[in-house]
C-alpha positions in Angstrom: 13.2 -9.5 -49.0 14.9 -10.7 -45.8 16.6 -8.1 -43.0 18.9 -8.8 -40.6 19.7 -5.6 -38.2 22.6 -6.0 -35.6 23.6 -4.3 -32.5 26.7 -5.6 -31.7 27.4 -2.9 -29.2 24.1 -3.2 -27.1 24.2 -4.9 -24.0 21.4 -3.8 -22.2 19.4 -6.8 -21.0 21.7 -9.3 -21.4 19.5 -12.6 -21.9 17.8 -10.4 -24.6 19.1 -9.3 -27.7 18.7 -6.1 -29.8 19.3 -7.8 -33.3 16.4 -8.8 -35.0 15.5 -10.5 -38.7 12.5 -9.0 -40.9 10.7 -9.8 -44.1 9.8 -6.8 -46.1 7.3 -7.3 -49.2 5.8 -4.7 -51.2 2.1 -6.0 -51.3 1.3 -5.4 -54.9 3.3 -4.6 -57.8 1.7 -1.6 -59.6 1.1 2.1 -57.9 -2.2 2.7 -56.1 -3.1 6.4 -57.9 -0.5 8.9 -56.9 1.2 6.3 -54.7 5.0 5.6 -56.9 5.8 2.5 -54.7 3.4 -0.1 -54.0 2.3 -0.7 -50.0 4.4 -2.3 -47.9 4.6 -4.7 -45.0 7.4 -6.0 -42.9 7.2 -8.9 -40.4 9.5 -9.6 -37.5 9.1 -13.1 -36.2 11.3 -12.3 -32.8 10.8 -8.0 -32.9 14.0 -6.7 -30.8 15.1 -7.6 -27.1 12.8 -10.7 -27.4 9.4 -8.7 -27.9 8.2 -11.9 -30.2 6.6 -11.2 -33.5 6.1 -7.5 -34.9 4.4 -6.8 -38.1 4.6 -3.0 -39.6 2.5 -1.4 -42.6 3.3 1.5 -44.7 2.2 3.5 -47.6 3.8 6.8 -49.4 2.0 9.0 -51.9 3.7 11.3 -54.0 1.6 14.0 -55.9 3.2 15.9 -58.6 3.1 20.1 -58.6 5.5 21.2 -61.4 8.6 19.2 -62.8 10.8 20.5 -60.5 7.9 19.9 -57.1 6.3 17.2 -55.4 4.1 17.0 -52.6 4.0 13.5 -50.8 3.3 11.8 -47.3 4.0 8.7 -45.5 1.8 7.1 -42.9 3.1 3.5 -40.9 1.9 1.2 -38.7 4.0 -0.6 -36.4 3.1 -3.3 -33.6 5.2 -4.0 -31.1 3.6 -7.8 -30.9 4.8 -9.4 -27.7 6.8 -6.1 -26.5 3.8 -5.2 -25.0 5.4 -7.0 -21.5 8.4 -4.4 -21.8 6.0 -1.7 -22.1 6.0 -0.7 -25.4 2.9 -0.3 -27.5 2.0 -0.3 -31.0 2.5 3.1 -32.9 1.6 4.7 -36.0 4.2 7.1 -37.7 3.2 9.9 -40.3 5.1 12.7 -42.5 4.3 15.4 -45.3 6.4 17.4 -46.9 7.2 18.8 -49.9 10.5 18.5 -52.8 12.2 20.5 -54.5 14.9 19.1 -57.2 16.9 21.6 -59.1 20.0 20.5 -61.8 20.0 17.3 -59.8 19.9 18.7 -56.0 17.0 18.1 -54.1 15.7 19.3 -51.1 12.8 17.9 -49.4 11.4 20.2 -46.2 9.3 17.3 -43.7 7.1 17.6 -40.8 6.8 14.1 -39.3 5.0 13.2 -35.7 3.9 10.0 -33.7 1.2 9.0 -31.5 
């Protein structure tokens, strides 16, 4: 599925641009164990401010406790591709937590990090 993200405001380098288009494709079409969505991976063929291509690859698992309680975490995978020249680097991007849903509220408590 195509993305387009704009930045109309940014003007930061001006003969580079912030706005960016992205593919995003789920990589198979049945759940992997636990996992409820399928992995995915997004490709950027001009990443933001002109970095040049960028592919990123996530997954999310989601195990059950009770009805009402879920356990699940997140791990991604992002390089920079070209940004490298602007000083950015690739990253990976991870989170836990756990959910709680309750007469159709839920809360969800997260810790998330970065390298």
């Amino acid at each position: 599925m195509p993305y387009y993200y704009a930045y109309p405001s940014f003007n930061f380098i001006r003969r580079a641009t912030a706005d960016y288009f992205e593919l995003i494709n789920h990589l198979t079409q049945k759940a992997v164990g636990p996992a409820p969505s399928p992995p995915l991976y997004a490709w950027s063929p001009e990443f933001s401010l002109g970095g040049g291509p960028g592919p990123y690859l996530a997954g999310l698992a989601v195990l059950p406790i009770l009805d009402c309680l879920s356990v699940s975490g997140n791990v991604a995978i992002n390089g920079s591709g070209g940004m490298h020249a602007t000083g950015a680097l690739d990253y990976t991007y991870a989170d836990i937590g756990v959910t709680a849903t309750y007469k159709g509220l839920r809360a969800d408590l997260r810790y998330s990090g970065t390298d």
